[in-house]
C-alpha positions in Angstrom: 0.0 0.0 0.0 1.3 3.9 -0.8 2.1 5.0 2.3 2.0 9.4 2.8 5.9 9.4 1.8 5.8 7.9 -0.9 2.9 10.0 -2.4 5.3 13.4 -1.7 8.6 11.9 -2.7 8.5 13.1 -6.2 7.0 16.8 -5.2 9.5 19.4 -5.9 9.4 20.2 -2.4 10.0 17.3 -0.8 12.4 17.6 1.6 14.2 14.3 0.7 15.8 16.4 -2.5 16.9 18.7 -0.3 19.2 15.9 1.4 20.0 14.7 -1.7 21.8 18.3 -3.1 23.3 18.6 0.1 24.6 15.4 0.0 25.8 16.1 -3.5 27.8 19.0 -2.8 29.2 17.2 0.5 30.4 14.3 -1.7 31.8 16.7 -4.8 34.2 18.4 -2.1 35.3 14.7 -0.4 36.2 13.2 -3.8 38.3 16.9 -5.0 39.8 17.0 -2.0 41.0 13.4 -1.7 40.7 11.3 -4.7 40.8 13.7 -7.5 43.7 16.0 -4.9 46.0 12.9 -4.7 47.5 12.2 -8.6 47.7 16.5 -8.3 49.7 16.9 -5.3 52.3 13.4 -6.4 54.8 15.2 -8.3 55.0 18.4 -6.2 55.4 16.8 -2.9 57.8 14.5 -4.5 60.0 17.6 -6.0 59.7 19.3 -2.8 60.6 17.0 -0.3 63.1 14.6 -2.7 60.7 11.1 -1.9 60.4 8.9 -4.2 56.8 8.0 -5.9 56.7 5.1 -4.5 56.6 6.3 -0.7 54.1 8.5 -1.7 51.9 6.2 -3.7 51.7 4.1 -0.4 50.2 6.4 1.2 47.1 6.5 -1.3 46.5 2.4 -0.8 46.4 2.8 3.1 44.1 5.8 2.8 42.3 3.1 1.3 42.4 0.3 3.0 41.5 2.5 6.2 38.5 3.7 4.5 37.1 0.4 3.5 37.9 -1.5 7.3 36.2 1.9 8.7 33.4 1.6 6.6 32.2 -1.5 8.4 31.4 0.5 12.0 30.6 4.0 9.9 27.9 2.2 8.4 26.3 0.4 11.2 26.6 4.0 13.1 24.6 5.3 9.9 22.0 3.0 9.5 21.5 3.7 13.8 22.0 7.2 14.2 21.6 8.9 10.4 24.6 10.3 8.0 24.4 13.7 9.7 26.7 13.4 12.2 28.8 11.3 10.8 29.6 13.6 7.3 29.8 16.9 9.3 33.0 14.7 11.6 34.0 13.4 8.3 34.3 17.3 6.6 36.1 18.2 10.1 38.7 15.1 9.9 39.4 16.1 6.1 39.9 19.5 6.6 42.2 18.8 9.6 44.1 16.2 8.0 44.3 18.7 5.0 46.4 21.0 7.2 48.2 18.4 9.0 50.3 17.4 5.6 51.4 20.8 4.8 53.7 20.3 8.2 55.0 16.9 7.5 58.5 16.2 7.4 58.9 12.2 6.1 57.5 9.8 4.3 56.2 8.2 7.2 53.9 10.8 8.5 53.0 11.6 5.3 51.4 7.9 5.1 50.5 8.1 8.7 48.1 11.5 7.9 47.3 10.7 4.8 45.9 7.1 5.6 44.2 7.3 8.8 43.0 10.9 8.1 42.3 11.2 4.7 40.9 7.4 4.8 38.7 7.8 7.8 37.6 11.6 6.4 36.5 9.2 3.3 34.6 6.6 5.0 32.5 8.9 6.4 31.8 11.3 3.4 31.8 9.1 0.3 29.0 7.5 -1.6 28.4 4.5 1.0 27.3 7.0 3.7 25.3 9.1 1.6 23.7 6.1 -0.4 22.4 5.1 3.2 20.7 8.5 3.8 19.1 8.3 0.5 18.0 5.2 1.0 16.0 6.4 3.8 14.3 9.1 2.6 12.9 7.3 -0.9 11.9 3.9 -1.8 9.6 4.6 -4.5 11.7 7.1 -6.5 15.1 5.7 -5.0 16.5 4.9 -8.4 16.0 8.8 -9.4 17.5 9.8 -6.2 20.3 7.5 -6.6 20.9 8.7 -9.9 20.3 12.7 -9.0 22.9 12.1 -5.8 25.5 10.6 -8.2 24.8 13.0 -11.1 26.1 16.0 -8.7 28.4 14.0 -7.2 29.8 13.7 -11.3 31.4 17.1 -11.1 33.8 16.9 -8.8 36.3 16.0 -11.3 35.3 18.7 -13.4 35.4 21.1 -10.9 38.6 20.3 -8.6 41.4 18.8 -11.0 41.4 22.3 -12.9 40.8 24.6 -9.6 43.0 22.3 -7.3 45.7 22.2 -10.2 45.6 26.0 -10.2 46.0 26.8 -6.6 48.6 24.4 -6.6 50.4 26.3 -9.5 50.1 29.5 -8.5 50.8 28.9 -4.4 52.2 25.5 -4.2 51.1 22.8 -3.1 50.9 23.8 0.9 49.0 26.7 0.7 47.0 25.0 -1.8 46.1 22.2 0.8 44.9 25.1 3.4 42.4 26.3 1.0 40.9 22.9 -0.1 40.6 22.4 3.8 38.7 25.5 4.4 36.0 24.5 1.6 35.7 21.4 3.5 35.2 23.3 6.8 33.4 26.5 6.1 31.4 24.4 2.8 31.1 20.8 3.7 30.4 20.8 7.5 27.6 23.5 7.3 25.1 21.9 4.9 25.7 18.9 6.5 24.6 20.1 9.7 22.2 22.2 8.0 19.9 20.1 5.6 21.0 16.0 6.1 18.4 15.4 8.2 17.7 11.7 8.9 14.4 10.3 7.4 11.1 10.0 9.0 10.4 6.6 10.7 7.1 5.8 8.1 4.2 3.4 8.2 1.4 2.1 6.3 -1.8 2.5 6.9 -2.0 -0.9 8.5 0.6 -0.3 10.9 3.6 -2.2 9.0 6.9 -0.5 8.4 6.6 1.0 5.0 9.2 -1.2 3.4 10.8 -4.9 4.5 14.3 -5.1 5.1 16.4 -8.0 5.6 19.0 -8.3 8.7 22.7 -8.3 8.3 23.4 -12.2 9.2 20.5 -13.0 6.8 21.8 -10.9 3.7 25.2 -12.1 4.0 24.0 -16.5 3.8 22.1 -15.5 0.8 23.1 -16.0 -2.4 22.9 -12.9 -4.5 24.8 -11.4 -1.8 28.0 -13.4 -2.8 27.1 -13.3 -6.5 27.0 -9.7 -6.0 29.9 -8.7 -4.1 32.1 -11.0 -6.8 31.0 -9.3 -9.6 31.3 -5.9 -8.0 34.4 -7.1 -7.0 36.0 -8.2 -10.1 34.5 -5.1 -12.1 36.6 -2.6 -10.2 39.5 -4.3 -10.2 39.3 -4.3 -14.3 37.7 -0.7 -14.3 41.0 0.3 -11.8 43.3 -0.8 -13.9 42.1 0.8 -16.7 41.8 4.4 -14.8 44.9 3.9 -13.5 46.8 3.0 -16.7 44.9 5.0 -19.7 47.2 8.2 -19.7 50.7 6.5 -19.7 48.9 3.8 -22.4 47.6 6.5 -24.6 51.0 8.5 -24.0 53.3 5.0 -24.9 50.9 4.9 -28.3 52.4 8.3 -29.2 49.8 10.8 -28.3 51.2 13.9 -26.5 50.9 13.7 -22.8 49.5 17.0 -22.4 46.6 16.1 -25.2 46.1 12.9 -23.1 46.3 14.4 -20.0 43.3 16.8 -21.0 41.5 14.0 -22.6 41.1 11.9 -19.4 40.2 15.2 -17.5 36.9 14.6 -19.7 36.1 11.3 -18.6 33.9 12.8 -15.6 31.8 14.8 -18.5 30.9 11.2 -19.7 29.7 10.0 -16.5 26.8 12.3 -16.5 24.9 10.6 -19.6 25.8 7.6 -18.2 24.1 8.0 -14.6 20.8 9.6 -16.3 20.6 6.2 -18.8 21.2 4.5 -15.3 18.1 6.2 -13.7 16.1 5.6 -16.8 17.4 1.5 -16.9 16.5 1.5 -13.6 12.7 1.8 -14.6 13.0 -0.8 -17.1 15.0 -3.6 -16.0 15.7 -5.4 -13.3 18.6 -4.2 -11.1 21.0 -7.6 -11.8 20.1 -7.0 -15.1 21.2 -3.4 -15.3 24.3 -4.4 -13.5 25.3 -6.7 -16.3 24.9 -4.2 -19.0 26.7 -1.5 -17.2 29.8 -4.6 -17.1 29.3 -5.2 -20.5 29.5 -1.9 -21.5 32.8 -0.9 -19.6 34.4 -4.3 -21.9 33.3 -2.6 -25.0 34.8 0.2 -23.8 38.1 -1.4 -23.1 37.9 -2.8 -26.4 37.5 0.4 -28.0 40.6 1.2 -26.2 42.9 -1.5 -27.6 41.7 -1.4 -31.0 42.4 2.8 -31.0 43.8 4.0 -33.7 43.0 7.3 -34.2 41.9 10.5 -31.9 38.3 9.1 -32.8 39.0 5.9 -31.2 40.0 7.6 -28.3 37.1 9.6 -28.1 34.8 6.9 -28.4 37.1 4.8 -25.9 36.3 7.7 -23.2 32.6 8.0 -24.4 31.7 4.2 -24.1 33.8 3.5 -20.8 33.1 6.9 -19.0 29.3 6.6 -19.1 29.4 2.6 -18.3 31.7 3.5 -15.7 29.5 6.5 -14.3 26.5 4.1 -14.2 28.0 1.7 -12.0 27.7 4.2 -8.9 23.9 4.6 -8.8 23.4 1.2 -10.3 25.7 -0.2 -7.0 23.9 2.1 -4.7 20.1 0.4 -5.9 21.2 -3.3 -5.5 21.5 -3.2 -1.4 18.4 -1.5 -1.1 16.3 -3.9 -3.6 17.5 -6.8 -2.1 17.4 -6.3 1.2 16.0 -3.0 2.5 16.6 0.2 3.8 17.1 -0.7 7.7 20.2 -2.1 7.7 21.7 -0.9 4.5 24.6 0.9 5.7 26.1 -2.3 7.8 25.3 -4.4 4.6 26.7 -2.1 1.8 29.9 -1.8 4.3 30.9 -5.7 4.2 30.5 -5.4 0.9 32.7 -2.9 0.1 35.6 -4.5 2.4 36.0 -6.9 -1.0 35.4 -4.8 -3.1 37.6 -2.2 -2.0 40.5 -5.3 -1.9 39.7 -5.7 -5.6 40.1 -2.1 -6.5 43.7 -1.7 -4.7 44.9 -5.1 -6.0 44.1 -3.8 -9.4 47.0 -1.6 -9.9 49.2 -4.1 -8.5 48.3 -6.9 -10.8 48.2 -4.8 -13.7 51.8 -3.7 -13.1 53.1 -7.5 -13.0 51.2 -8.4 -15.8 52.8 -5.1 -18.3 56.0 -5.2 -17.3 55.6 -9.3 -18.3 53.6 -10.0 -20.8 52.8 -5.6 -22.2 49.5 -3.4 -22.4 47.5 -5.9 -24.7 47.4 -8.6 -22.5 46.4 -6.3 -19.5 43.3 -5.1 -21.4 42.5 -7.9 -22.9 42.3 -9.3 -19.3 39.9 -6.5 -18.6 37.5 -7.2 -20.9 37.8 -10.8 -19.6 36.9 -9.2 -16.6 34.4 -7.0 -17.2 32.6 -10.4 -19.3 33.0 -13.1 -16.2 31.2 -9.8 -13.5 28.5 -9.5 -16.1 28.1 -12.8 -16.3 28.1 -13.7 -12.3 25.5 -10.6 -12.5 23.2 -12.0 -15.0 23.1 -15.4 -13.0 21.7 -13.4 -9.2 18.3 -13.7 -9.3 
């Protein structure tokens, strides 16, 4: 039965969008000022302080590996207490660890700030948390939400590698790390506290919850689960790879590097057509379903990619792979919630990602052996493999 939520969710004044653009803008300034920061910041810090890329790189996989083991209690907190709280602390540790690496001295504190700050500041500000809340606050329009959240949540690419690369040119990179920490402070942790509200507790008109939900030790002995959380798994390892290795494989091909370099900067542009096909998919397909052609999609764009030959190729390389690969965020963020509910999505989502997350920082490690071995063809053509066998696992959850 249509419960009173429901009825309002896709009102314009809802207040459930509201959440949602705040949300957005929260998780645009955690990916600049982390993810999209880090490859900026590499060579500078490297030039400054005479470390090697290798002790700097280190840091980025234990920033990651903190923020997937955090995950698992940020999430439970979430689904208890709301994503309030926990994205206002999570503005507040970024902007303070922000600061804290314009005083470090060695390689080791640099690792030490950068992966317990910046990796606990991104457990509690990136798409899991705020998937959670949105979870909440829709059921009937989630796929829209998801797809709005992520659409905003696009730009942060756009926006921060050109602003953060200019601040870091014309100040250096320490003064640029003070001002990216202010937007997080005097940006980030006021709409948090402002508008993400947690969601209204809502019933039916015959006294049931408005939506069932399935417990944490019951999702994780089912089935689709595990199908799930491979696939996922083995998709960003393969899509990893790729985003990790694209510039220096375009560059090694003989395009210039700056070309390339401003090439790849597009990628998030492609995203965006990607997550509105994902919202519309999501009307018309059943979400394993959906997941599989987003997999397929990123192999034909890895195809695309080793059969280049021209700046078209490339173009339709970035076209083909950057929406696929922009689809897979609010098509991830929809699977939890259809299979098992709202109520305990956070904890769920959160031991998924632990997987998930492995995969992803693997990636780059695997890919590396398998170059410097065998060369670039076999490591894409082992990401289309990839991409093929997730599709396939997804097609088979029912």
């Amino acid at each position: 039965m249509i419960d009173g939520r429901a009825a309002d969710e896709s009102a314009p004044g809802y207040e459930g969008w509201r959440v949602v653009a705040a949300l957005g803008v929260v998780t645009v300034i955690a990916y600049g000022t982390s993810q999209y920061l880090f490859s900026l910041i590499v060579r500078p810090v490297a030039s400054d302080l005479g470390w090697s890329h290798a002790q700097i790189d280190g840091a980025y996989s234990w920033g990651l590996a903190v923020s997937a083991i955090a995950g698992v209690p940020i999430g439970a907190a979430c689904d208890r207490y709301g994503a309030r709280a926990l994205m206002a602390a999570g503005a507040t540790v970024l902007a303070a660890s922000l600061a804290l690496l314009t005083i470090v001295t060695s390689p080791f504190e640099f690792q030490l700030v950068w992966g317990a700050g910046i990796g606990l500041g991104t457990a509690l500000t990136y798409y899991p948390v705020s998937f959670t809340a949105v979870a909440r606050w829709f059921r009937y329009d989630r796929p829209r939400a998801f797809s709005r959240l992520t659409f905003i949540g696009a730009f942060s690419s756009t926006i921060f590698y050109p602003a953060a690369g200019v601040l870091i040119a014309r100040y250096g990179w320490r003064e640029a790390l003070w001002y990216l920490a202010a937007v997080n402070l005097f940006v980030s942790l006021p709409l948090a506290l402002a508008f993400v509200r947690r969601a209204p507790r809502v019933r039916t008109r015959d006294g049931d919850d408005d939506e069932r939900s399935v417990t944490v030790a019951a999702a994780v002995r089912t089935l689709p689960f595990w199908t799930m959380t491979v696939a996922l798994s083995i998709g960003y390892l393969a899509s990893t790879v790729i985003l990790a290795e694209h510039v220096a494989y375009l560059t090694g091909r003989g395009y210039p590097s700056a070309a390339v370099a401003t090439a790849a900067g597009l990628l998030g542009v492609a995203y965006l057509p990607g997550r509105w096909l994902a919202n519309v998919g999501a009307r018309r397909l059943a979400p394993t379903l959906l997941l599989a052609v987003v997999l397929f999609a990123e192999a034909a764009g890895v195809a695309l990619l080793a059969v280049e030959r021209s700046w078209a190729g490339v173009i339709a390389y970035l076209a083909v792979f950057g929406a696929a690969y922009g689809a897979m965020a609010p098509v991830r963020g929809g699977l939890v919630a259809h299979f098992f509910g709202p109520t305990s999505y956070g904890r769920i989502s959160a031991i998924q990602n632990l997987p998930v997350a492995l995969g992803a920082a693997a990636g780059p490690v695997i890919a590396g052996l398998v170059i410097d071995r065998f060369g670039y063809p076999a490591a894409l053509a082992g990401c289309a493999t990839a991409f093929l066998l997730a599709g396939l696992l997804a097609l088979r959850t029912r």
